[in-house]
C-alpha positions as CSV (number, residue, x, y, z in Angstrom):
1,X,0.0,0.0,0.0
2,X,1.0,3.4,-0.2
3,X,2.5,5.4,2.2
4,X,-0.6,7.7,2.6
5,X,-2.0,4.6,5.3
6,X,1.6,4.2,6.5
7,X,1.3,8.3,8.0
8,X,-2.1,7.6,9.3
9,X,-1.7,4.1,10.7
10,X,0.0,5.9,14.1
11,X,-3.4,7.5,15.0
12,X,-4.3,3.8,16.2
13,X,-2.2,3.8,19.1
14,X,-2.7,7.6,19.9
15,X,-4.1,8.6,22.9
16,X,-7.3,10.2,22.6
17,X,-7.8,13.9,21.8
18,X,-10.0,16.8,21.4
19,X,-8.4,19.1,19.8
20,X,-10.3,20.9,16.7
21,X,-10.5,20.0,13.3
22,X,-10.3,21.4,10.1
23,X,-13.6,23.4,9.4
24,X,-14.6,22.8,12.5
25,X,-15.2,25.3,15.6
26,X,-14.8,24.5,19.6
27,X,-17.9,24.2,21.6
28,X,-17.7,25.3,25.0
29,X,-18.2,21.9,26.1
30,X,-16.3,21.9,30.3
31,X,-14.2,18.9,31.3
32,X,-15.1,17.9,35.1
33,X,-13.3,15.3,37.2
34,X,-15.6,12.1,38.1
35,X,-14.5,11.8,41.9
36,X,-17.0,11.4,44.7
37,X,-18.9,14.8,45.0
38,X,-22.3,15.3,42.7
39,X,-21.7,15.6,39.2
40,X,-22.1,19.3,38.3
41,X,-22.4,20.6,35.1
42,X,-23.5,24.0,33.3
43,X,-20.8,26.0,35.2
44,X,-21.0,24.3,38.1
45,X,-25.0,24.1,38.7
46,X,-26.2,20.5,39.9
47,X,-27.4,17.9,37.5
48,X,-30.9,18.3,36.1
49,X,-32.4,15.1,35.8
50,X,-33.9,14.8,31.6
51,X,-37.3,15.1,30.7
52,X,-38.4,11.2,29.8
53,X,-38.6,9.9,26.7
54,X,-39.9,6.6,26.0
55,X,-38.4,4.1,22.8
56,X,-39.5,0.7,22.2
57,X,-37.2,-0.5,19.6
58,X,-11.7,-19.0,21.3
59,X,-12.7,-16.4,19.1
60,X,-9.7,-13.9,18.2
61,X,-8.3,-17.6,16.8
62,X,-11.6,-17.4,14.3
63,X,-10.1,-18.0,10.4
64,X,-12.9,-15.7,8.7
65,X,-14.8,-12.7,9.8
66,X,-18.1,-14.0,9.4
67,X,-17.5,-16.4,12.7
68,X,-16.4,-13.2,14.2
69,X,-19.7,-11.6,13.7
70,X,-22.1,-11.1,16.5
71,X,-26.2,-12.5,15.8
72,X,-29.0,-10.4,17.4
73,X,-31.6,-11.3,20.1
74,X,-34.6,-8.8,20.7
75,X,-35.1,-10.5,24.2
76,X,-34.2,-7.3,26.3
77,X,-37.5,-6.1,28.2
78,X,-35.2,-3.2,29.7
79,X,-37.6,-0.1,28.7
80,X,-35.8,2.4,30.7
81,X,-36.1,6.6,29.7
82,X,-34.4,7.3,26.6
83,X,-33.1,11.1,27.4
84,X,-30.8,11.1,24.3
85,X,-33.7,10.6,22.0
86,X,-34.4,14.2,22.5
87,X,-33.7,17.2,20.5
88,X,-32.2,19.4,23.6
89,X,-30.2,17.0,24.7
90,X,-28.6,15.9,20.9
91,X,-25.9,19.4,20.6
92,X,-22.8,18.2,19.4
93,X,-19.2,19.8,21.2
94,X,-18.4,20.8,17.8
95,X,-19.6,22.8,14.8
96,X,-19.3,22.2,11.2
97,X,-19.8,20.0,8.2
98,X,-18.6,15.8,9.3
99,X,-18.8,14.9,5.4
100,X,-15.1,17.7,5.0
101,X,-14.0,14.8,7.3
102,X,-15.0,12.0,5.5
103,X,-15.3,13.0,1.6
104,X,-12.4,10.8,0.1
105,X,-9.7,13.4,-1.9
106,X,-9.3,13.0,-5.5
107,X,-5.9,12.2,-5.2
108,X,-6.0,9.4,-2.6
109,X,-7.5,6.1,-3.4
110,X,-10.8,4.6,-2.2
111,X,-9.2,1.6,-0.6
112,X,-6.4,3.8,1.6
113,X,-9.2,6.1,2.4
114,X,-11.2,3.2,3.8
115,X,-9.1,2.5,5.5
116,X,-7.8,5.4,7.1
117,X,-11.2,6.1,8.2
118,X,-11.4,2.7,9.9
119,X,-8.6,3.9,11.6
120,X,-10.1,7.0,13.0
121,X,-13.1,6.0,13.7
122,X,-11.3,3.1,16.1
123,X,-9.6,5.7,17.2
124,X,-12.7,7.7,18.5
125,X,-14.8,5.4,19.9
126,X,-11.6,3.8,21.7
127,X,-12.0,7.0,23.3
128,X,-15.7,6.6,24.9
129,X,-15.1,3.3,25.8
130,X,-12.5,4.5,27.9
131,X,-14.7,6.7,29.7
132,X,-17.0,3.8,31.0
133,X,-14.1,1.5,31.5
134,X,-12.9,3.9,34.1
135,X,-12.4,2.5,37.8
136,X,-15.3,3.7,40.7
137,X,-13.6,4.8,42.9
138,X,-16.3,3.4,45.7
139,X,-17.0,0.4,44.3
140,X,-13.4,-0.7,42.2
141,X,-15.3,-1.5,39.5
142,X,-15.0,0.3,36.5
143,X,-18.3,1.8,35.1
144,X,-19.4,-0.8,32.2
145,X,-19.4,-4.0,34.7
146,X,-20.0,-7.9,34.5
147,X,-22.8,-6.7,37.4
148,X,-24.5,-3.1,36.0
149,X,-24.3,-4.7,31.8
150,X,-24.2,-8.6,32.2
151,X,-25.6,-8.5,28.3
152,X,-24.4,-6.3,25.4
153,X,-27.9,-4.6,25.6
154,X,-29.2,-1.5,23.7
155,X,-32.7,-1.4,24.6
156,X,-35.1,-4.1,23.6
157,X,-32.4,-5.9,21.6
158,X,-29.2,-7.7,22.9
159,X,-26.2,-8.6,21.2
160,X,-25.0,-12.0,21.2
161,X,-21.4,-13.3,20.4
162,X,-20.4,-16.7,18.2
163,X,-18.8,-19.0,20.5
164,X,-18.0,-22.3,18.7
165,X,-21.2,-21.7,16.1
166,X,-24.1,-20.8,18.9
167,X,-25.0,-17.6,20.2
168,X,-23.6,-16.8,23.3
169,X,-24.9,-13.7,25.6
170,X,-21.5,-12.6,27.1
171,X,-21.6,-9.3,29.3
172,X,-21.2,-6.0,27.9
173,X,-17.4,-5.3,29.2
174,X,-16.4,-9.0,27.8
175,X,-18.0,-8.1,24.7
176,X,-16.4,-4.7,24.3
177,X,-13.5,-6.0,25.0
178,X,-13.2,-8.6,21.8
179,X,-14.4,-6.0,19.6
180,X,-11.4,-3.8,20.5
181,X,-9.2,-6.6,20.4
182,X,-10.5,-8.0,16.7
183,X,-10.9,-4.8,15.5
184,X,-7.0,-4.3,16.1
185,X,-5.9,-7.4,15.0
186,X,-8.0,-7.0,11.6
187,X,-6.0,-3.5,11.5
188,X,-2.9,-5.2,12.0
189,X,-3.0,-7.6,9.8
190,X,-0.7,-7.1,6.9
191,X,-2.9,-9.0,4.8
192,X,-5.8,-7.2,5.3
193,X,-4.6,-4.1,6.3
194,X,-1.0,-3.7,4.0
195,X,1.1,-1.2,4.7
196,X,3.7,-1.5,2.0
197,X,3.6,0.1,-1.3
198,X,1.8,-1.5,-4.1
199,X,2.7,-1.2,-8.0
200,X,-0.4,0.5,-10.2
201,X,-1.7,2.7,-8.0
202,X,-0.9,6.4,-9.4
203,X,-2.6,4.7,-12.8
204,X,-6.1,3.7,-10.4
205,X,-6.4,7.3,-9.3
206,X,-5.7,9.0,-12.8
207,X,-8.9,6.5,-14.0
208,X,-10.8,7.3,-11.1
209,X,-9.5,4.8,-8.5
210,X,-11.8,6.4,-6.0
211,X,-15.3,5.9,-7.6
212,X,-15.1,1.8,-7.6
213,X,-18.2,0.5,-6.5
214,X,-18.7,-2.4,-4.2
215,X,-22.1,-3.4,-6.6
216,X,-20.4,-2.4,-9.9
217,X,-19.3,-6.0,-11.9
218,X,-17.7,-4.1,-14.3
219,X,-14.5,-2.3,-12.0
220,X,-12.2,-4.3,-9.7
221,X,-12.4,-4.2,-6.1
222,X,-11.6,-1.6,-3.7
223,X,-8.5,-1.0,-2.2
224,X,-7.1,-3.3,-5.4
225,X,-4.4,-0.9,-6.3
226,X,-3.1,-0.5,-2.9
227,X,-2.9,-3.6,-1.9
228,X,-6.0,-4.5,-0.1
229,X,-7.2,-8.4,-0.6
230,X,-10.8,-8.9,-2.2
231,X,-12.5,-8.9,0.7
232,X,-11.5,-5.9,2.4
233,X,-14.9,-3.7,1.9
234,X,-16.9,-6.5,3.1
235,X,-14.2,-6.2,6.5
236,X,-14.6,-2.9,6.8
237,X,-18.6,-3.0,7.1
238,X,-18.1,-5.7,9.6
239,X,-15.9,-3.5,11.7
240,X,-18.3,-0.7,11.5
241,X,-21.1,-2.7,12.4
242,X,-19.8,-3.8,15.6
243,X,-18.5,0.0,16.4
244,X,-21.6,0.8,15.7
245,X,-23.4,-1.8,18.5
246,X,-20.6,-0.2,20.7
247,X,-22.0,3.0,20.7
248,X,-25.8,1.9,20.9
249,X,-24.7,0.2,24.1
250,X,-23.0,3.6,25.4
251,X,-25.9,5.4,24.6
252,X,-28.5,3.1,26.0
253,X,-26.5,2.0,28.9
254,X,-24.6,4.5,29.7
255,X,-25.7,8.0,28.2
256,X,-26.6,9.4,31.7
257,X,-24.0,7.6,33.7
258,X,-21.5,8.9,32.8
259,X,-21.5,11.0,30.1
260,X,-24.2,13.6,31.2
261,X,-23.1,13.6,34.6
262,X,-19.9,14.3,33.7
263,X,-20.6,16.6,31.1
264,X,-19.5,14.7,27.9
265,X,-22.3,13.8,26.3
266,X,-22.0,16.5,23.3
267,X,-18.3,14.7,23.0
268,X,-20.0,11.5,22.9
269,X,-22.6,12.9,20.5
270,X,-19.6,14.1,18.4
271,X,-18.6,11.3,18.1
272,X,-21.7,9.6,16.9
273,X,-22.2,11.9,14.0
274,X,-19.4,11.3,12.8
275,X,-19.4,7.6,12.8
276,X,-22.9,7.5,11.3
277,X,-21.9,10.4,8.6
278,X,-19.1,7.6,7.7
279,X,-20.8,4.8,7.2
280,X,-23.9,6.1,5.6
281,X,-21.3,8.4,3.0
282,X,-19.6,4.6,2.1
283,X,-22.9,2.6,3.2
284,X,-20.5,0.3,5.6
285,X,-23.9,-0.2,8.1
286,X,-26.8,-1.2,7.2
287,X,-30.2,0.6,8.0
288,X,-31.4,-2.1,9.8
289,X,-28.5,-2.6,11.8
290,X,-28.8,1.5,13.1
291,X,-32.5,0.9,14.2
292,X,-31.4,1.3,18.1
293,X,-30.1,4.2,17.3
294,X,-32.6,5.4,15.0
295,X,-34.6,8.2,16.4
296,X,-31.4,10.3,17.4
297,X,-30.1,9.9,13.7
298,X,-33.9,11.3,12.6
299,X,-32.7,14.3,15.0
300,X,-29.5,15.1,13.0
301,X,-30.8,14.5,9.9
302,X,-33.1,16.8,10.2
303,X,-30.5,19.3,11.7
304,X,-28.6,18.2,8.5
305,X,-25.9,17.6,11.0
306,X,-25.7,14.1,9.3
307,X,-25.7,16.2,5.3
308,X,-27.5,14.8,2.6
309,X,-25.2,14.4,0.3
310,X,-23.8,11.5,3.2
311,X,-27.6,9.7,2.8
312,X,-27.2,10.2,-0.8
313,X,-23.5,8.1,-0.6
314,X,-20.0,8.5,-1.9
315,X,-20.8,7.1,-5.2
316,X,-24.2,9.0,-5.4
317,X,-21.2,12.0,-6.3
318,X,-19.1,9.6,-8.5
319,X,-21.7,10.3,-12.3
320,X,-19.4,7.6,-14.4
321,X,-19.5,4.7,-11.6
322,X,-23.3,5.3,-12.2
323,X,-23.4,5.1,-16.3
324,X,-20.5,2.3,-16.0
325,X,-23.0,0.0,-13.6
326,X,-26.0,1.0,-15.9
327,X,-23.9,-0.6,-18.5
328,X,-23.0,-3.6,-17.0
329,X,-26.4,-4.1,-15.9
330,X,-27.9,-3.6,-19.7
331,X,-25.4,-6.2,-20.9
C-alpha cells in the first residue's frame, strides 16, 4: 500500500484527543473530574435530571470474519427513559460540516481512504469506551461491569457473540472487549490491512481509482491498487457494524452515567455523527442494523448535521460509476 495509510496508521495507538478539526469550531463543552462529590455541570449548577422519553425499539483464533460476527436477540425487556432521543439533549461539542472529514480526496484512493477512516473512527470510539471503562472509585469497578451490563444490551435488543457456532450472551465489558481486540488485529493484519507500497496505483487514481463501486461487476475491487485483498470492503462493514453496537450500548446503557453527569455527552454525540456520517457516506452499516439508534439519527438528519449528500452516498457524487454500472447491468 501506499504510504498515505503508513502516515495515518500511528493514530491507532494515539491517545485520545480533542483538539479541533479542520472546518470545525470548539464548543464550550467543560471537562469535570468524576471523583466522589455530585456531578455538576453548566458552570457548576447540579445535575438536572432529563425530561423522559420513551423508545421501544476461542474467538480472536476465528479464520474468517463471518465467525467473528455477532447474531441479534430482541429479548431485552429493559424499557428504561431514553433522554438522548431528544432534541435538547442531541448538541454536538463541535460545529461544522462531518462529510469535509470524511469525503475521500481526489488524489487518494478509495481503498487507503477506507481505511484510514477505519482507523479514525477506532480511534474515537476507543476513546468513549475508555470513559466507562474507568475505575469507581467506591466500588473498584469500573463503570461498564459484569454486574450493572451482564448482556451487550441496547434497549429491547441484545447482542449476542459466536462461540463455537451458537450464540452466546456474554456481558457487555467482555463483549467490548473482543471488539477492541478484533478490531486491532484485523487493523494489524498485513494481509488485510498492507502497509507496504503496491505497483499501479498512481494509474487507479488517474482512472478514477476512487469511484469503484462495491455493486459495480464491471470495475475491480476496492483497495485493489493499494494492496487490499478482495475482501476488504466487506471487513470494513463488519468492523463498522460492531462499532456501531458499541455506541448503541453507550448510549442506552450509559448516556446518563457517565456522560451527562460528567458533562460529555456532546463529545460523545460528536462522536456519533461522525461515525454515522461515515458509514452512511460509504454505506459500511446497514439501516437495519442503526434501528437502536434510530430516532437520534432522525434528529440530526433533520438538523442536517448528518448532510444529505452522506444519505445520498459517496458514489451518489461519483456520475461515471453510475453510467458504468448501468452498463453492466444492460449487458
Amino acid at each position: 500500500m501506499a504510504t498515505f495509510f503508513q502516515s495515518v496508521v500511528r493514530l491507532l495507538t494515539s491517545p485520545p484527543c480533542h483538539t479541533s478539526r479542520q472546518g470545525f469550531g470548539r464548543g464550550s463543552n467543560k471537562n469535570n473530574n468524576n471523583n466522589n462529590n455530585s456531578p455538576r455541570v453548566n458552570n457548576g449548577a447540579p445535575t438536572q435530571s432529563p425530561t423522559a422519553y420513551s423508545h421501544s425499539s476461542g474467538l480472536m483464533n476465528s479464520p474468517s470474519i463471518s465467525s467473528t460476527l455477532s447474531v441479534d436477540s430482541a429479548t431485552n425487556d429493559n424499557d428504561s427513559v431514553k433522554y438522548f432521543f431528544q432534541e435538547k439533549y442531541a448538541p454536538l461539542n463541535v460545529k461544522g460540516n462531518f462529510l469535509t472529514l470524511c469525503a475521500c480526496p481526489k488524489n487518494v484512493e478509495l481503498g487507503e481512504w477506507l481505511a484510514h477512516q477505519i482507523v479514525e473512527q477506532n480511534r474515537l470510539l476507543h476513546g468513549m469506551l475508555q470513559v466507562i471503562q474507568e475505575i469507581n472509585g467506591l466500588t473498584g469497578l469500573p463503570i461498564c461491569n459484569e454486574h450493572t451490563c451482564p448482556t451487550m444490551s441496547a434497549g429491547r435488543l441484545t447482542y449476542t457473540w459466536l462461540v463455537d457456532g451458537r450464540a452466546a450472551r456474554i456481558s457487555a465489558p467482555k463483549f467490548i472487549n473482543r471488539v477492541e481486540k478484533w478490531i486491532v488485529s484485523k487493523i494489524h493484519d498485513p494481509v488485510m490491512f498492507p502497509t507496504e507500497s503496491t505497483s499501479g496505483m498512481s494509474q487507479l487514481i488517474t482512472n478514477g481509482g476512487n469511484s469503484t463501486s462495491p455493486n459495480d461487476p464491471a470495475q475491480d475491487w476496492i483497495g485493489k491498487a493499494s494492496g487490499f485483498p478482495q475482501t476488504f470492503y466487506k471487513d470494513c462493514q463488519g468492523i463498522m457494524k460492531q462499532m456501531f453496537r458499541c455506541y448503541a450500548h453507550l448510549y442506552h446503557g450509559h448516556w446518563e452515567n457517565p456522560f451527562f453527569h460528567i458533562n460529555k455527552h456532546e463529545v460523545l454525540n460528536m462522536c456519533f455523527v461522525h461515525f454515522v456520517t461515515v458509514a452512511k457516506y460509504y454505506k459500511l452499516v446497514a439501516d437495519k442494523e442503526m434501528e437502536p439508534m434510530q430516532p437520534l439519527i432522525d434528529i440530526y438528519v433533520k438538523q442536517e448535521k448528518i448532510p444529505p449528500e452522506a444519505l445520498a452516498g459517496h458514489w451518489a457524487q461519483q456520475p461515471s460509476t453510475s453510467t458504468t454500472a448501468s452498463t453492466a447491468s444492460s449487458n
